[in-house]
C-alpha positions as CSV (number, residue, x, y, z in Angstrom):
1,X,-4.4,-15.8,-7.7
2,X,-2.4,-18.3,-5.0
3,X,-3.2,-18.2,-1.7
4,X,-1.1,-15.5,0.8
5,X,1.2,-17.2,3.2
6,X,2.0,-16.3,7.0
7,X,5.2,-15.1,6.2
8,X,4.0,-12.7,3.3
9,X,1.2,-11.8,5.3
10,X,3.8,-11.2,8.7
11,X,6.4,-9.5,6.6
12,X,3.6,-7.2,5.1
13,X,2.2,-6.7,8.7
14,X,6.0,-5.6,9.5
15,X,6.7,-2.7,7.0
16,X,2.9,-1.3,8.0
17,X,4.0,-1.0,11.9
18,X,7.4,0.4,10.6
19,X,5.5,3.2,8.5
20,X,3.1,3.8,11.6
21,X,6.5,4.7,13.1
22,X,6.9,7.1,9.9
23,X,9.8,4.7,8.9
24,X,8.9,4.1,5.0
25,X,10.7,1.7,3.4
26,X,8.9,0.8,0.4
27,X,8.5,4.8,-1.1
28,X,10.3,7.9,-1.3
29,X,9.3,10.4,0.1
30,X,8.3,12.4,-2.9
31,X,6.4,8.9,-4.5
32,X,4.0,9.5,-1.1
33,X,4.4,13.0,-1.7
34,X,3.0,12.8,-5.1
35,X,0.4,10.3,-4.5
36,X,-1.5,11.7,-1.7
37,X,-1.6,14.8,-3.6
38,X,-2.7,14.0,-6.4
39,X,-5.9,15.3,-7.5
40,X,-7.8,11.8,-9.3
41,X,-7.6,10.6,-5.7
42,X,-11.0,11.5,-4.8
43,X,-12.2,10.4,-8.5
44,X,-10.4,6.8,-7.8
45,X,-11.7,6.1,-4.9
46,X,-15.0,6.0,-6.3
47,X,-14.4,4.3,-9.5
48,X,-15.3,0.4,-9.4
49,X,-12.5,-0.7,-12.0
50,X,-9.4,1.0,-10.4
51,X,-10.4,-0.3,-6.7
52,X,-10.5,-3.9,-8.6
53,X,-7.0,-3.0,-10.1
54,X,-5.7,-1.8,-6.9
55,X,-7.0,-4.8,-5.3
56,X,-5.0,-6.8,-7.5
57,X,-1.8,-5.4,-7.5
58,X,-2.1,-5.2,-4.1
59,X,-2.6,-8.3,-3.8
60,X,0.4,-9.0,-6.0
61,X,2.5,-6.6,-3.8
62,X,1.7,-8.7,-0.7
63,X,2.4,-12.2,-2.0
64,X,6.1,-11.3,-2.7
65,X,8.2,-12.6,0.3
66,X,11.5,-10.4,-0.4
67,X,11.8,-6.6,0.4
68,X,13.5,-6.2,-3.2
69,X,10.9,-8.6,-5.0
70,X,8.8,-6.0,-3.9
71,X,10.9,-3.1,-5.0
72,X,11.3,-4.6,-8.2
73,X,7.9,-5.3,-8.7
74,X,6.7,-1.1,-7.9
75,X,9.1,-0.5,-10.8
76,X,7.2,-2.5,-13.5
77,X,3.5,0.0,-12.0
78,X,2.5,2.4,-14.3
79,X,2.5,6.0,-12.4
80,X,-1.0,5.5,-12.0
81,X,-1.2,2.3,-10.4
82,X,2.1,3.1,-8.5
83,X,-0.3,6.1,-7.4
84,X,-3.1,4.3,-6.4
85,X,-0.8,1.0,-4.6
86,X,0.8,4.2,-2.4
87,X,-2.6,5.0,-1.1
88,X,-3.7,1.8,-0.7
89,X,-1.0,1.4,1.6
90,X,-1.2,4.2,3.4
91,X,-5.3,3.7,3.9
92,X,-3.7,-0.1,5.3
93,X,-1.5,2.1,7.7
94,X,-4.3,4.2,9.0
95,X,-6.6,2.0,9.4
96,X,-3.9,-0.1,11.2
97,X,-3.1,2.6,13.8
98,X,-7.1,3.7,14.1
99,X,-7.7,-0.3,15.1
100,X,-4.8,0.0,17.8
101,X,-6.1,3.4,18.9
102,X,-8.2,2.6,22.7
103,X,-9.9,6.1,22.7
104,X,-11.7,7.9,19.7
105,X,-13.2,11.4,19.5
């Protein structure tokens, strides 16, 4: 794996504050639909060899520097992996708005 640059890393940090705006560009609607219900999403997040998938497409994903490399490159997922990249980034976009977030309850 090559090293992630600032400007993969700023772009990336760009399209998460968009979808903490609910602007997604990367997925359709029915893609984030699809993925957060799908039902091996529970199974998934406990299985050792999908999280070390997801971490490498994911870190695929994020090394592209062009919004349409990055289109391109969801095209070539499987539905699985294109399921589990989706809530990746979403958990990324959470996690994001929880860290900006002053007060919890």
């Amino acid at each position: 794996m090559q090293d992630l640059t600032y400007d993969c890393l700023e772009q990336m940090d760009n399209l998460i504050l968009q979808s903490a705006k609910g602007v997604h560009l990367l997925f359709e609607k029915n893609e984030i639909v699809a993925a957060l219900n799908d039902v091996n999403r529970h199974k998934d997040e406990n299985d050792i060899e999908k999280l070390k998938k997801i971490q490498e497409v994911l870190y695929e994903f994020i090394s592209l520097k062009r919004y349409d490399e990055k289109r391109d490159f969801l095209k070539t997922l499987s539905k699985g992996e294109h399921s589990l990249l989706i809530r990746a980034y979403f958990k990324i976009v959470e996690n994001s708005m929880m860290n900006k977030v002053k007060t919890r309850h």
